[in-house]
ZAMAR-262753 format. One line per 2 residues: their letters; for each residue y negated, z, x negated of C-alpha. Coordinates in pm, whole numbers. Example, Ala and Ser with C-alpha at 12.3 -4.5 7.8 and 13.67 -1.06 7.14 Angstrom:
BEGIN
as	450:780:-1230 | 106:714:-1367
//
This chain:
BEGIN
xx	-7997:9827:-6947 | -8141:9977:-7235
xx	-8157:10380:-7183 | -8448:10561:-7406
xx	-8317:10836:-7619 | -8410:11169:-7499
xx	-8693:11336:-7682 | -8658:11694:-7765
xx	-9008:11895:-7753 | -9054:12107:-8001
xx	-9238:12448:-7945 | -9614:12364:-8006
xx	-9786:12010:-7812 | -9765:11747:-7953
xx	-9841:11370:-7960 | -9548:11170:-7876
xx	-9721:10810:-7903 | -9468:10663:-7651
xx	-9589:10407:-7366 | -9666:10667:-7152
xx	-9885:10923:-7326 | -10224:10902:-7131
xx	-10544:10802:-7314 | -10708:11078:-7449
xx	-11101:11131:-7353 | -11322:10912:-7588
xx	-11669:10754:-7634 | -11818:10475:-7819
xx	-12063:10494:-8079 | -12212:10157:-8198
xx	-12408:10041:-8533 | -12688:9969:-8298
xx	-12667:10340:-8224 | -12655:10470:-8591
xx	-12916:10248:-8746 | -13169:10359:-8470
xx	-13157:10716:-8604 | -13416:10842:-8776
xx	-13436:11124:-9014 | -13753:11330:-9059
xx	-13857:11639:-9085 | -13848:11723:-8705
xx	-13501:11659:-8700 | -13394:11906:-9017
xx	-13586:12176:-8836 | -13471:12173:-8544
xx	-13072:12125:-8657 | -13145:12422:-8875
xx	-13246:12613:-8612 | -12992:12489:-8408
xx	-12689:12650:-8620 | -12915:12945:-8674
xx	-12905:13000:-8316 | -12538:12917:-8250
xx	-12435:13214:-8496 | -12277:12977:-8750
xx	-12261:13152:-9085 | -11964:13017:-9246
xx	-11908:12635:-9270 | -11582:12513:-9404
xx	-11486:12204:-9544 | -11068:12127:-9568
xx	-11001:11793:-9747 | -10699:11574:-9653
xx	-10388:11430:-9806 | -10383:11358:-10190
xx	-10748:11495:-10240 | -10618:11856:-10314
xx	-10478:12039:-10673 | -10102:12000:-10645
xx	-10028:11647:-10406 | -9648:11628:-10577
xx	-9624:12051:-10497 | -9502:12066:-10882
xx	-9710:12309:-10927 | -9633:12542:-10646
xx	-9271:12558:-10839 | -9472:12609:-11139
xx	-9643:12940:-10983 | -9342:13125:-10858
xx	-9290:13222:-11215 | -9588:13185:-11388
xx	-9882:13182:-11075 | -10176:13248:-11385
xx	-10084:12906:-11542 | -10029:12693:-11215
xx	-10378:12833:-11107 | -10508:12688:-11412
xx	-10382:12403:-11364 | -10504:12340:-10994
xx	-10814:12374:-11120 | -10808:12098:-11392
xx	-10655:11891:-11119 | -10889:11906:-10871
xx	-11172:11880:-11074 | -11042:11580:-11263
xx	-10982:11462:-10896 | -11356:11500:-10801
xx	-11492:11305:-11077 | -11236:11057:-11008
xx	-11271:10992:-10583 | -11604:11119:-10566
xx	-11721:11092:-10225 | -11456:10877:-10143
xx	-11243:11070:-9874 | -11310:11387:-10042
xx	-11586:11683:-10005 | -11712:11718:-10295
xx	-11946:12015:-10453 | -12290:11832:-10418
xx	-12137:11750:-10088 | -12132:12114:-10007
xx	-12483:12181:-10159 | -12651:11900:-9976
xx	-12473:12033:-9639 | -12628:12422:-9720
xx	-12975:12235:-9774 | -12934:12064:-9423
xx	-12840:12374:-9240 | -12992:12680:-9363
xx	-13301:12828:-9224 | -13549:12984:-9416
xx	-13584:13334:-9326 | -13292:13293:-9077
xx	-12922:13404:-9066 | -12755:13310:-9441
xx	-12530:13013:-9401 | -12239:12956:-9668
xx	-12037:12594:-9704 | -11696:12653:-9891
xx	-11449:12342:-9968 | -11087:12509:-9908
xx	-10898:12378:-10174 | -10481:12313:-10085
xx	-10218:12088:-10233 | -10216:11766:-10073
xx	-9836:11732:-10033 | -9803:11455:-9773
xx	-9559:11685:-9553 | -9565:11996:-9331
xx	-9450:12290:-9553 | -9760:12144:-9761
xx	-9995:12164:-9456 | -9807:12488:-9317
xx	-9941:12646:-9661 | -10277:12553:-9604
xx	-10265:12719:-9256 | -10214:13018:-9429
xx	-10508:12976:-9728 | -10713:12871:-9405
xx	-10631:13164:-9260 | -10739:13429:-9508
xx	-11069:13237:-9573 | -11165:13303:-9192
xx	-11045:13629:-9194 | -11201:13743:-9544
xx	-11633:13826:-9433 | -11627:14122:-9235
xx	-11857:14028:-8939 | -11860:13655:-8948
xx	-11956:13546:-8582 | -11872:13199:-8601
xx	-11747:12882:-8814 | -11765:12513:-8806
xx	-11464:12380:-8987 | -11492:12014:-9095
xx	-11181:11868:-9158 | -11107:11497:-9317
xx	-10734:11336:-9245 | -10411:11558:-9263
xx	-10713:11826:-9354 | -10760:11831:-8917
xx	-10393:11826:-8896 | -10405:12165:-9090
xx	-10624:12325:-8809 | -10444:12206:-8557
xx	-10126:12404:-8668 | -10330:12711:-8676
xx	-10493:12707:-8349 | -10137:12711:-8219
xx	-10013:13029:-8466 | -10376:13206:-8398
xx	-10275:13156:-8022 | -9948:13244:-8040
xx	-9705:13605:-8042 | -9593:13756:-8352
xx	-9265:13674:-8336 | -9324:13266:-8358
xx	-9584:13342:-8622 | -9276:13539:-8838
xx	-9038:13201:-8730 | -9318:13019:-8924
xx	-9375:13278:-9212 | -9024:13271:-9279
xx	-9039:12938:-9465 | -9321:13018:-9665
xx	-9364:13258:-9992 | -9602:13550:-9858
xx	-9610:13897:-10002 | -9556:14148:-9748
xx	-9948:14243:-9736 | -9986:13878:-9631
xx	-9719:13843:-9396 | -9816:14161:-9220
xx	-10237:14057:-9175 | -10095:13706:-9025
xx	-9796:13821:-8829 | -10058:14123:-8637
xx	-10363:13927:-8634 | -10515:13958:-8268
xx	-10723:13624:-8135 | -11001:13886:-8070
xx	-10999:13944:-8488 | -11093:13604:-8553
xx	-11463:13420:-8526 | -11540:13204:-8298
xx	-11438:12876:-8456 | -11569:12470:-8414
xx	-11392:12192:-8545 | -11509:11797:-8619
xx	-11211:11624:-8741 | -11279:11308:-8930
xx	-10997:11017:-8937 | -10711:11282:-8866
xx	-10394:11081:-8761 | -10259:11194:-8409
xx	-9966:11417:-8519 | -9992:11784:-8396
xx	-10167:11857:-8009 | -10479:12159:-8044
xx	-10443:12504:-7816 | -10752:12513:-7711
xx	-10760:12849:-7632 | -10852:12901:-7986
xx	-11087:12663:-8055 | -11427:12700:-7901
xx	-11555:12328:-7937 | -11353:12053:-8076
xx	-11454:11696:-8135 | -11254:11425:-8317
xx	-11455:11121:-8552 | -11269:10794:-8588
xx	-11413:10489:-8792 | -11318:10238:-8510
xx	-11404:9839:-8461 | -11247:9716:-8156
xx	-11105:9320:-8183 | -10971:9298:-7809
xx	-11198:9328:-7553 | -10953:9431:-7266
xx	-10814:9752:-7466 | -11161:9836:-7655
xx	-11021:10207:-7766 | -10681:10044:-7961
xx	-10694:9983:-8292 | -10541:9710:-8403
xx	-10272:9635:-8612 | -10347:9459:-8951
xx	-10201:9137:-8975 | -10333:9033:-9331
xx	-10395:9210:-9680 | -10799:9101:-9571
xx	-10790:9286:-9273 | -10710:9607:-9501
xx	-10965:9537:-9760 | -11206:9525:-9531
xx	-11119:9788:-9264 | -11116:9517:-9010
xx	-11021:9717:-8706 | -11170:10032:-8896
xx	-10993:10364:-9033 | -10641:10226:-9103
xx	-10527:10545:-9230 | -10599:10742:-8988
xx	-10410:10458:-8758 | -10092:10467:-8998
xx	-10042:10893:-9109 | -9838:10935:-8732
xx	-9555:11137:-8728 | -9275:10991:-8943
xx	-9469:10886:-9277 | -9455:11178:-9453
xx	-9314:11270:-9800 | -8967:11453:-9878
xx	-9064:11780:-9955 | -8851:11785:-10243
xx	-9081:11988:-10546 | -8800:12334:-10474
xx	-8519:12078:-10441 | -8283:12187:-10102
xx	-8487:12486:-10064 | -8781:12285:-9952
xx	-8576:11989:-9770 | -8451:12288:-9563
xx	-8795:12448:-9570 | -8995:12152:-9463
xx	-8742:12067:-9159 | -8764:12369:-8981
xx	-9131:12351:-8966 | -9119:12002:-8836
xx	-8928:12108:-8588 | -9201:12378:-8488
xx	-9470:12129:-8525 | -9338:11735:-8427
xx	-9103:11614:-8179 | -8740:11533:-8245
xx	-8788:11159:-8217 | -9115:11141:-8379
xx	-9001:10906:-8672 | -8805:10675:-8452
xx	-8939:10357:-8296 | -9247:10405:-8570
xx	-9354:10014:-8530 | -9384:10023:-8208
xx	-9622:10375:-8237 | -9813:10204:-8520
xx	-9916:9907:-8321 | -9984:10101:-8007
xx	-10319:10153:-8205 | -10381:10503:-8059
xx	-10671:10690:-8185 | -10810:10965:-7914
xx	-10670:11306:-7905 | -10540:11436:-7628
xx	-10781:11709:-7667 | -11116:11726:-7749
xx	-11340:11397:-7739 | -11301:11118:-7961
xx	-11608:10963:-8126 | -11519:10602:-8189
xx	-11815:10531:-8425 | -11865:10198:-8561
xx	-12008:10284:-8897 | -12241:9994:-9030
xx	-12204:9787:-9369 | -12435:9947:-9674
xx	-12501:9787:-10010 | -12167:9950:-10137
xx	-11958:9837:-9858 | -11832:10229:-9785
xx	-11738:10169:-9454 | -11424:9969:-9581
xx	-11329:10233:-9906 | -10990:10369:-9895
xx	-10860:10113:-9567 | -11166:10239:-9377
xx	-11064:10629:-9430 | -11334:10702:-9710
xx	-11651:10694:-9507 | -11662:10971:-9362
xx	-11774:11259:-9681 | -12034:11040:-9776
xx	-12323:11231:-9855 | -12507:10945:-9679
xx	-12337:11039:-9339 | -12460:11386:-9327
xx	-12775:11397:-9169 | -12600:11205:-8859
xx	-12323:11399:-8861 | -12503:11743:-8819
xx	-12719:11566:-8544 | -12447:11408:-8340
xx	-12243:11828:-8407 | -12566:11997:-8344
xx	-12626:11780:-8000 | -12261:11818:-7882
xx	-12193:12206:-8004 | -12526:12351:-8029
xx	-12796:12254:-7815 | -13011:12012:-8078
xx	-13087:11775:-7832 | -13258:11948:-7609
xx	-13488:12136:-7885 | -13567:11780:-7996
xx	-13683:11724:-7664 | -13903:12044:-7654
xx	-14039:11927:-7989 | -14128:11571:-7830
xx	-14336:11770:-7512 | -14521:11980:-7739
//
């Protein structure tokens, strides 16, 4: 008889993937349901005054795995002796980036504007929409350093009241390690500090942060692969977007596996990427050589279980896409003239500029009340 090996836990939740890790709570959204919305000018004043009643004044956009400034972390060897030239070259990178992806998978600048336009009342409480930039390294000690430029970004406006952070891929992933340091004592936060380069200044404001400090803070993920669990305690409203098709009637919420180079090219079963980035398909961290092997495991361990890269076919075809916390939106994004539901394996649809006045309606109904003033609008 064939005994499983033992799985050791690390310190923070997270998803295991294994046969018996429960479903996590989920709905459906269909084409049918997406083509029957209707934009007008009814629904951009009420979701404007929506957020302006929710106290939302910061909304922050995080990007996901290779859209950032420094995806190889060269650069972040670069800046530990000359930080004025790696900045400079972060910049050039990111920006060549953006005219390169576009809206493909990545938030870009008109991106930004066009959410501000969408959200901000006139005459009512001013609204900003930031892109946080970070490197894109395809491994934790990348990710653990955008926890901490995260971080200072929601801690830098004195009396901000509350954010919506919208995060695409690894970008959620990034979140999700916070909400577990913002919840946490200051002795795990100076376990995880320990691996990173902070000045003492920095180290200090993280390591004594209270929860009471920080704004109240809403997250949409969008096609972020199950890897780290949420503490919700942090987090005042969570909800998770998935590109989604399902092929087998009998388990509608699995995605499943792609048995052809077709079914890739044309997101058969939907957001393959978000399917595939599970624990165990990252990058060495190798950019510091040993340093950052070294680096990089001992924040895996924080974050991931022991046994999170082994058995990784089985994981991958157990098709799991809801979050164990939260709700999952399944949405079922419909074909367009420039077939952008199937970009990137499926993963590129969501920053569409296209996608935004839906999004904002389906995160003003669920976090902020929208349906109901649409409803008050209707009686009038």
């Amino acid at each position: 008889m064939n005994v499983p090996t033992p799985v050791c836990l690390p310190p923070f939740l997270c998803h295991t993937l294994d046969e018996a890790e429960a479903l996590g709570r989920h709905e459906f959204v269909s084409r049918r349901d997406i083509n029957a919305f209707v934009d007008d000018e009814s629904q951009v004043d009420a979701c404007r005054r929506a957020f302006d009643s929710s106290g939302v004044t910061d909304i922050v956009l995080v990007h996901g795995t290779f859209a950032g400034n420094d995806s190889l972390g060269t650069l972040r060897r670069l800046a530990s002796f000359s930080p004025g030239l790696a900045d400079q070259w972060m910049v050039q990178i990111k920006r060549g980036f953006d005219q390169l992806a576009g809206e493909v998978g990545n938030f870009t600048q008109d991106y930004a504007d066009q959410m501000l336009a969408r959200v901000q009342l006139p005459g009512g409480r001013h609204v900003r929409v930031d892109r946080l930039h970070w490197s894109g390294e395809n491994h934790t000690l990348g990710r653990a350093n955008a926890v901490m430029a995260l971080f200072s970004r929601l801690i830098s406006e004195g009396g901000c009241e509350r954010v919506l952070i919208m995060a695409h891929s690894h970008g959620g992933n990034v979140v999700a390690m916070l909400s577990h340091l913002i919840a946490t004592n200051a002795d795990t936060r100076k376990a995880f500090c320990r691996n990173l380069r902070l000045s003492p200044g920095e180290l200090d404001r993280f390591c004594e942060c209270e929860v009471g400090r920080m704004p109240k803070i809403d997250v949409v993920n969008f096609g972020t692969p199950l890897r780290y669990r949420w503490n919700v305690s942090a987090i005042a409203n969570l909800m998770h977007v998935v590109q989604h098709r399902s092929l087998d009637p009998s388990v509608p919420a699995r995605a499943e596996f792609p048995t052809s180079v077709e079914d890739l090219r044309s997101a058969a079963a939907g957001d393959y990427v978000q399917q595939i980035g599970i624990a165990g398909t990252d990058f060495p961290a190798v950019a510091d050589g040993i340093g950052d092997l070294r680096r990089n495991r001992r924040l895996r361990k924080m974050f991931e279980s022991d046994g999170a890269g082994r058995d990784l076919v089985n994981r991958l075809r157990r098709g799991r896409r809801c979050s164990l916390d939260g709700v999952t939106l399944l949405m079922d994004y419909p074909d367009d003239s420039d077939k952008g539901n199937r970009k990137l394996f499926g993963h590129g649809v969501y920053t569409a500029s296209k996608w935004i006045p839906f999004h904002m309606k389906m995160i003003g109904d669920r976090f902020y009340g929208l349906a109901g003033r649409l409803d008050e609008r209707d009686q009038t």
